[in-house]
C-alpha positions in Angstrom: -76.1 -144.1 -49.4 -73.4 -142.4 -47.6 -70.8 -143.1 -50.5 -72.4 -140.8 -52.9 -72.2 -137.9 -50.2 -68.7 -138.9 -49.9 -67.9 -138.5 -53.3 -70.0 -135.3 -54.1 -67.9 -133.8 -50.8 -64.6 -134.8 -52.7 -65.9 -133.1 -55.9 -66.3 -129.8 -53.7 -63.3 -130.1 -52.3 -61.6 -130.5 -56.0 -64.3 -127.0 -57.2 -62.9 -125.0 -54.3 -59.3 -125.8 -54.5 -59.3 -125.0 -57.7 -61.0 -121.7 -57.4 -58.6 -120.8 -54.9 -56.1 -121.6 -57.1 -57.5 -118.9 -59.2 -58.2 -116.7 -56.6 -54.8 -116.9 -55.9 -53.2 -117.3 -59.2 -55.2 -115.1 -61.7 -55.2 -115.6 -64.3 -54.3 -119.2 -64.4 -54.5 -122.3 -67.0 -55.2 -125.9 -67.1 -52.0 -127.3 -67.1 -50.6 -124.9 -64.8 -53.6 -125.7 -62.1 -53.5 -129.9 -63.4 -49.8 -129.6 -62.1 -49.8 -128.0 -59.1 -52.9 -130.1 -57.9 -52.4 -133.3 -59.1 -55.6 -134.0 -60.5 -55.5 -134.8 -64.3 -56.5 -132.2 -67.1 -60.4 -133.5 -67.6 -61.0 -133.2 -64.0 -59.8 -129.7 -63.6 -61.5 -128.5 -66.9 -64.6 -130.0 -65.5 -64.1 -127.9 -62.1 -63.7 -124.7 -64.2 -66.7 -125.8 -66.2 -68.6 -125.9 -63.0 -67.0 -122.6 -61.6 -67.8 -120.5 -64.4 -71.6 -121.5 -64.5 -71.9 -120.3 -61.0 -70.3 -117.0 -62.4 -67.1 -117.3 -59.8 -64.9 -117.4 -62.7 -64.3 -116.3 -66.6 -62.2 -117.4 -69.0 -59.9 -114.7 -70.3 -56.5 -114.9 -72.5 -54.2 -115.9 -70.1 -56.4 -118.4 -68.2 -59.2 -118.4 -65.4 -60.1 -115.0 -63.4 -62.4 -114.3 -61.2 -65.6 -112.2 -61.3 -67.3 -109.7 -59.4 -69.1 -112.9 -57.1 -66.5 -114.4 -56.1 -65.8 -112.3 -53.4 -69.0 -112.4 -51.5 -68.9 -116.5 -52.1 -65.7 -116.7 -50.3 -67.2 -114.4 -47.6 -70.4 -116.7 -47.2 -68.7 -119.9 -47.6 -67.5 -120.9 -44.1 -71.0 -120.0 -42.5 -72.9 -122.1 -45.2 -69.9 -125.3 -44.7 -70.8 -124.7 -40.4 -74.4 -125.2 -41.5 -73.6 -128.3 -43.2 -71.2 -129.2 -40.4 -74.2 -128.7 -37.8 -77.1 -130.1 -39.7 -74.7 -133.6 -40.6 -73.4 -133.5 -37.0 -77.5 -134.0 -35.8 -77.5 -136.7 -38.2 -75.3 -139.2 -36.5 -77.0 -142.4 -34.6 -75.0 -142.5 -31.1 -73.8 -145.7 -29.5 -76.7 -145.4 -27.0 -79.5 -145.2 -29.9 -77.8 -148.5 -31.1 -77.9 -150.0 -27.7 -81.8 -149.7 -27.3 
């Protein structure tokens, strides 16, 4: 149960590096981004994939850029991570719930 959360966290982690990297970087390529990450071609094409259907990036020319959203995504994304935070935090079974 908790190993699919796990892994869909890591995906995230990969999407948002590597639309920092863009952020960043503009405009910027696969093997450029493959590189400097680490992560292998497929996976990063796949993050782009995933970027650009959420309209944070476009392809252009000379590699990924960002669009008009991705500013206000950047701007909302450390409240809606603390509302994850919070919500998972309220999840947790203490050592005294165990104990009962």
């Amino acid at each position: 149960m908790i190993d699919r959360l796990e892994k869909e966290v890591d995906m995230l982690e990969r999407h948002l590096q590597v639309l920092r990297m863009v952020i960043e970087n503009e405009p910027i390529g696969i093997v450029k981004m493959s590189n400097e990450t680490g992560y292998p071609h497929h996976k990063v094409r796949y993050s782009l994939r995933v970027l650009e259907e959420e309209n944070l990036i476009e392809p252009s020319s000379q590699g990924a850029i960002t669009t008009e959203r991705t500013h206000e995504f950047v701007e909302e994304l450390d409240g809606k991570v603390d509302e994850i935070i919070d919500k998972m935090e309220s999840m947790k079974i203490d050592a005294a719930a165990e104990a009962e």
